[in-house]
C-alpha positions as CSV (number, residue, x, y, z in Angstrom):
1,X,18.7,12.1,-17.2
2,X,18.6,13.2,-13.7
3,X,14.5,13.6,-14.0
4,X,14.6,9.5,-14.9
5,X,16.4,8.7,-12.1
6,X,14.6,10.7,-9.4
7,X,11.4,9.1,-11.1
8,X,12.9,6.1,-11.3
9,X,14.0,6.4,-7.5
10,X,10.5,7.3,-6.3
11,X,8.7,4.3,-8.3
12,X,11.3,2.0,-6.5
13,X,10.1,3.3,-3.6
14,X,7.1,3.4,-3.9
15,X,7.2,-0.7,-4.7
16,X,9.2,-1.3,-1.3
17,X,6.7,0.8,1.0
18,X,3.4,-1.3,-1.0
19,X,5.0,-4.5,-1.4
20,X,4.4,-6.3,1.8
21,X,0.5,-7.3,2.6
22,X,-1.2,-4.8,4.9
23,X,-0.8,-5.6,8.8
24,X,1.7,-7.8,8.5
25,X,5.5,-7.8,10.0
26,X,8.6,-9.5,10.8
27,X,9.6,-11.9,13.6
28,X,12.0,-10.6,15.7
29,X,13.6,-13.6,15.9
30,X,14.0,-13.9,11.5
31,X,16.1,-11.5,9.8
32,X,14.0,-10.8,6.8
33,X,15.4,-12.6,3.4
34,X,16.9,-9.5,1.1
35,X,14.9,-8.0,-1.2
36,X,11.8,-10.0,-0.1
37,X,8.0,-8.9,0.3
38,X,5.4,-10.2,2.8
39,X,2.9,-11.9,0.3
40,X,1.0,-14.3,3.1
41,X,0.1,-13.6,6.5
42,X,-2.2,-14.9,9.2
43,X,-1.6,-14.6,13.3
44,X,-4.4,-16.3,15.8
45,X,-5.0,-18.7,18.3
46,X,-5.2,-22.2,17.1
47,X,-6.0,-26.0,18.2
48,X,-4.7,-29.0,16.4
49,X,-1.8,-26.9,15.0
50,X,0.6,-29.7,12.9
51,X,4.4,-29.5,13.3
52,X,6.3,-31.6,11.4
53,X,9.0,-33.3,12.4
54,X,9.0,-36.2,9.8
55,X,8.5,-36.2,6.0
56,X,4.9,-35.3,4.6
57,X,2.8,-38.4,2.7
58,X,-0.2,-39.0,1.1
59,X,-1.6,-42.7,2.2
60,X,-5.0,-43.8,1.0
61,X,-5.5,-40.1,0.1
62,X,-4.7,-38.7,3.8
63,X,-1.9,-36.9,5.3
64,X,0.6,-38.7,7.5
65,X,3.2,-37.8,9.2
66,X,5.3,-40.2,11.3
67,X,6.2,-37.5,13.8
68,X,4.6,-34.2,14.4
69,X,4.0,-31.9,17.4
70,X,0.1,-31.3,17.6
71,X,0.1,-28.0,19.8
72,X,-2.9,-25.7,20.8
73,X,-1.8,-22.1,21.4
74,X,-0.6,-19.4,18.9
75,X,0.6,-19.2,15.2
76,X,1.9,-16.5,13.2
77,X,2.6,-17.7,9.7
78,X,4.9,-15.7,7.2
79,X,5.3,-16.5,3.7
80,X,8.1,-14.2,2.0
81,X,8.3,-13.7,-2.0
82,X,12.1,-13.8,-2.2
83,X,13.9,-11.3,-4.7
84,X,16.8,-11.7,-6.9
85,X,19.0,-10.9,-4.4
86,X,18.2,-14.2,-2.3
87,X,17.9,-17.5,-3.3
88,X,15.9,-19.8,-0.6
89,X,18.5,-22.6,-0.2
90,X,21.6,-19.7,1.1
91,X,18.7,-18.0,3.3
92,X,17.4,-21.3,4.6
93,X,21.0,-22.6,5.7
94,X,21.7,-19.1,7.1
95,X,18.8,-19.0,9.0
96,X,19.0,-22.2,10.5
97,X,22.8,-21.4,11.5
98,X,21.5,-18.0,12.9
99,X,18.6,-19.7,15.5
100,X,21.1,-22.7,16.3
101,X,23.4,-19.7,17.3
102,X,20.7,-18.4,19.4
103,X,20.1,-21.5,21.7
104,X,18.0,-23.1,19.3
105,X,17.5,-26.6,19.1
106,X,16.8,-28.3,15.8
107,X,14.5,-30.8,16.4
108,X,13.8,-31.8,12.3
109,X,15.4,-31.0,9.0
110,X,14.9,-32.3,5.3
111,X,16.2,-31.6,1.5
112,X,14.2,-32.4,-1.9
113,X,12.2,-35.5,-2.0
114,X,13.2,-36.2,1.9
115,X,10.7,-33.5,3.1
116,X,8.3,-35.7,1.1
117,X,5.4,-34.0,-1.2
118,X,5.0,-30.3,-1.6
119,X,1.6,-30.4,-2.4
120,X,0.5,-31.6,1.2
121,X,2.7,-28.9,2.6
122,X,1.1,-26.3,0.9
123,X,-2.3,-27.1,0.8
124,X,-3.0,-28.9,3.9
125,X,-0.6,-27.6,6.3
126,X,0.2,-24.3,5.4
127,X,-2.6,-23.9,3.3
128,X,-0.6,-21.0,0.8
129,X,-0.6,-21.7,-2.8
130,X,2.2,-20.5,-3.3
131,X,4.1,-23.0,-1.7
132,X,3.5,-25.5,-4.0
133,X,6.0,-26.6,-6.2
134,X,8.4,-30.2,-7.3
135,X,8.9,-32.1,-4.4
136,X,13.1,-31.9,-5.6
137,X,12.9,-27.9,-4.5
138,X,11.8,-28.1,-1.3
139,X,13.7,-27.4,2.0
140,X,12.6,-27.4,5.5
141,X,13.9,-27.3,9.3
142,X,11.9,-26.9,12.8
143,X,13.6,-26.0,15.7
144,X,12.4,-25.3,19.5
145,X,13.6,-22.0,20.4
146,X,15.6,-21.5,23.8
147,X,13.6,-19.7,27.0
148,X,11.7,-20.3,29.8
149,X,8.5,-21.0,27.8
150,X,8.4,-23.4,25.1
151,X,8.4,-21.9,21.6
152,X,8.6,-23.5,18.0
153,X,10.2,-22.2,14.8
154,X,10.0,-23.7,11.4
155,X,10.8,-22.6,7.8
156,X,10.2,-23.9,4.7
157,X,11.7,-22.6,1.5
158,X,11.0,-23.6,-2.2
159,X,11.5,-23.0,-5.9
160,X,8.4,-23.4,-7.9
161,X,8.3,-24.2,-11.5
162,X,7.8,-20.8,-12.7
163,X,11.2,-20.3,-10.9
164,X,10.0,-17.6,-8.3
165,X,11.1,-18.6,-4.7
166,X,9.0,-18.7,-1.2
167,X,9.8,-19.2,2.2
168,X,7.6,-19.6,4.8
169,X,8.2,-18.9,8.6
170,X,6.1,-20.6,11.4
171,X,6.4,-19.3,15.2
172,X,3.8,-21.2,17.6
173,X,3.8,-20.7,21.0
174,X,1.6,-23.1,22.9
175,X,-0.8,-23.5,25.8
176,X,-3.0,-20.3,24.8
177,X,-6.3,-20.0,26.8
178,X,-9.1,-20.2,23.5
179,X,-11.3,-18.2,25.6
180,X,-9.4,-15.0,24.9
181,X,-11.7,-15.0,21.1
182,X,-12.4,-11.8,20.7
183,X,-14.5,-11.7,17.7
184,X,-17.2,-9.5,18.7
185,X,-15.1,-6.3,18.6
186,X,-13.8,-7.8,15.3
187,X,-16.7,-7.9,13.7
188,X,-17.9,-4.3,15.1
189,X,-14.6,-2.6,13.4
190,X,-13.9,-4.8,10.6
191,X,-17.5,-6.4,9.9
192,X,-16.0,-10.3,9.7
193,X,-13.9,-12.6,11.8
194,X,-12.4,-15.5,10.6
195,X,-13.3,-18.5,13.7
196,X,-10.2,-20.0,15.5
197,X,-11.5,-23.6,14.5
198,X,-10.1,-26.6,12.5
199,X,-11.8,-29.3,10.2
200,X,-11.9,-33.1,10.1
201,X,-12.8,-33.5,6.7
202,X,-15.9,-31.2,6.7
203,X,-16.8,-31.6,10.3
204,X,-15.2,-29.3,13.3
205,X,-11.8,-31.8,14.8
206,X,-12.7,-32.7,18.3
207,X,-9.9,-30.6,19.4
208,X,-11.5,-27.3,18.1
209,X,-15.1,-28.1,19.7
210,X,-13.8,-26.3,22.9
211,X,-13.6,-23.1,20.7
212,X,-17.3,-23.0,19.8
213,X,-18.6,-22.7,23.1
214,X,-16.0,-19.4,23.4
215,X,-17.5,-18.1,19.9
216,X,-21.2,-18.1,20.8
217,X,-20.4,-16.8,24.2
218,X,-18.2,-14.0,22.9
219,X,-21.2,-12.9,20.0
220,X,-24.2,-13.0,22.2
221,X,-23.3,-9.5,22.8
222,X,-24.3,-8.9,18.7
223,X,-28.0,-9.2,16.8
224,X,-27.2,-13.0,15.4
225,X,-30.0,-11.8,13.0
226,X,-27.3,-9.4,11.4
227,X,-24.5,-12.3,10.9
228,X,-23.8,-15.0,8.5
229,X,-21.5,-18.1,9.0
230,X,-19.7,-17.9,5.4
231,X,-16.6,-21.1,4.8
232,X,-14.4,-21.2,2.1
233,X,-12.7,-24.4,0.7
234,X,-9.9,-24.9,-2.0
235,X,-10.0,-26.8,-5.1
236,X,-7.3,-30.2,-4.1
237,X,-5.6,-31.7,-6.2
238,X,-8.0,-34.3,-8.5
239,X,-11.2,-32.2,-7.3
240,X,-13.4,-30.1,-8.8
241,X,-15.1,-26.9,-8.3
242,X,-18.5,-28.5,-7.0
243,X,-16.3,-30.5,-4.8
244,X,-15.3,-27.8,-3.1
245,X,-18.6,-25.7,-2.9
246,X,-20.2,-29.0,-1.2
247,X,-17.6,-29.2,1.5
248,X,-17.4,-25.5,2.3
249,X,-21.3,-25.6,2.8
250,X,-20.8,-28.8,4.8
251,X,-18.4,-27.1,6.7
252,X,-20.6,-23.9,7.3
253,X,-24.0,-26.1,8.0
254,X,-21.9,-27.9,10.8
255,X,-20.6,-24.6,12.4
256,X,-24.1,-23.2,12.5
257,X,-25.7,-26.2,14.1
258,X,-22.0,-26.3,16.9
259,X,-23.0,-22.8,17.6
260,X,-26.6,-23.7,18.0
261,X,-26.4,-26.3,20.7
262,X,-24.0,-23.1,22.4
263,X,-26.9,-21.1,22.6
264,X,-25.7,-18.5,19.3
265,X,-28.4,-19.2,16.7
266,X,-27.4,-17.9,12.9
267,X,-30.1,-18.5,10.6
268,X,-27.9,-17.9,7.2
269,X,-24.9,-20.0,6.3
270,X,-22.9,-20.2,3.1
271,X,-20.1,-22.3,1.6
272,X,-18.6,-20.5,-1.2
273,X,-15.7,-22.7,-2.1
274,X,-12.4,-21.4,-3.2
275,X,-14.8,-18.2,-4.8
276,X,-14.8,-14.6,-4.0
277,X,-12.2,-14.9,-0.7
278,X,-10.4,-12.1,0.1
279,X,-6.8,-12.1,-0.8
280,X,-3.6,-13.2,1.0
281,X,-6.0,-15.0,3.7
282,X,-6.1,-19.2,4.0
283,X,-8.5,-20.9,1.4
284,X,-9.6,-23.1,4.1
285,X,-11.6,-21.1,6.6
286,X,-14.8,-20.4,8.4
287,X,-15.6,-16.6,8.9
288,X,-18.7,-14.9,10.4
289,X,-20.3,-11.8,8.7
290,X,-22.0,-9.0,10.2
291,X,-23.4,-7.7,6.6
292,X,-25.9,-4.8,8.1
């Protein structure tokens, strides 16, 4: 008996040291929901970034929100797996008492069918997956932390059907300088960086057109004869595969020909769809490859 439950111990441990997603980590500000695992992560500087602070909709087959932030500086996104011991509507209202007690102010908050469609919210703003669920187990709040700088918080919890339970914590601090991209040394160590850039339909936004010029300045240090421009695209809802290999090679031809007018010129450039991406990273990127 006592062997089982020293085994039994040390496979329980072992689950809680593997569970969450390698370099990831709590806010400081978010006590982590009990019993939960890191399953999504992403931190970088962004432009365009969307902040709701209105319900989500789908009109003539585009997002719209009626109020949003758009903010250029940093993200970290956080999705938590929850565990029995949680469920994402007590952790929600908890954490949303805990930041008002902080200073916070709460600038936006929605229940079930108010928040509007989880589909949008999963694929287009958060762009996790696992977010996706009925539009009738959904929760959300953003708040605008206290301090001399401005900061913005927002969590969104949900039930899918399958009855497992995510939230998902967004901190974005804006007014970032762009031209700290670093990808250079990111490729060197890690052989690929994922660009700091966001899409109007398949073409870079205008906002994100500032970024390129940082890019190609940053990799002129690198042989553009070793890289590759390589973008990924989900499936959407009512698509098909095809669909999405023709954007993500859109996508990836317009990079390459941005970085060209910058002075970077990459001869190879892929779109691979929602195929052969590397886990617990967005669907919806662009990445450059140093593949020798």
């Amino acid at each position: 008996m006592k062997t089982w439950i020293i085994l039994g111990s040390m496979l329980l441990s072992h689950w809680s040291i593997a569970a969450d997603i390698p370099g990831s980590s709590d806010l400081p500000e978010v006590k982590r929901p009990l019993g939960s695992e890191i399953v999504r992560y992403r931190e970088g500087v962004q432009s365009a970034i969307r902040f709701p602070l209105e319900r989500v909709e789908r009109v003539n087959n585009r997002l719209v929100i009626d109020n949003e932030l758009e903010i250029e500086g940093h993200v970290i996104d956080i999705t938590y797996e929850l565990g029995p011991r949680e469920d994402y509507e007590s952790y929600m209202a908890t954490l949303e008492r805990a930041v008002v007690g902080q200073g916070a102010e709460i600038l936006f908050s929605c229940e079930s069918r108010g928040c509007g469609v989880s589909g949008l919210w999963a694929n287009s703003l958060f762009k996790v997956r696992e977010l996706y669920g009925p539009n009738g187990d959904q929760l959300y709040f953003a708040a605008k932390l206290p301090g001399a700088t401005d900061r913005y918080l927002s969590a969104y919890g949900i039930e899918r059907g399958n009855r497992r339970q995510y939230v998902h914590i967004r901190l974005v601090e804006p007014d970032i300088d762009k031209s700290r991209f670093q990808g250079a040394q990111g490729l060197l160590s890690e052989g690929r960086v994922i660009l700091p850039v966001e899409f109007a339909g398949n073409r870079v936004s205008p906002e994100s057109r500032a970024a390129i010029t940082a890019i190609a300045s940053d990799l002129k240090s690198l042989s553009a004869d070793e890289l590759a421009i390589v973008a990924y695209r989900a499936v959407t809802p009512g698509g098909s595969l095809d669909d999405a290999m023709t954007q993500s090679t859109a996508r990836a031809e317009h990079v390459q020909a941005l970085l060209r007018e910058a002075g970077l010129v990459i001869e190879s450039a892929y779109g691979l769809g929602p195929l052969v991406a590397p886990a617990d990273l967005s669907p919806d990127r662009v990445e450059i490859v140093k593949f020798r």
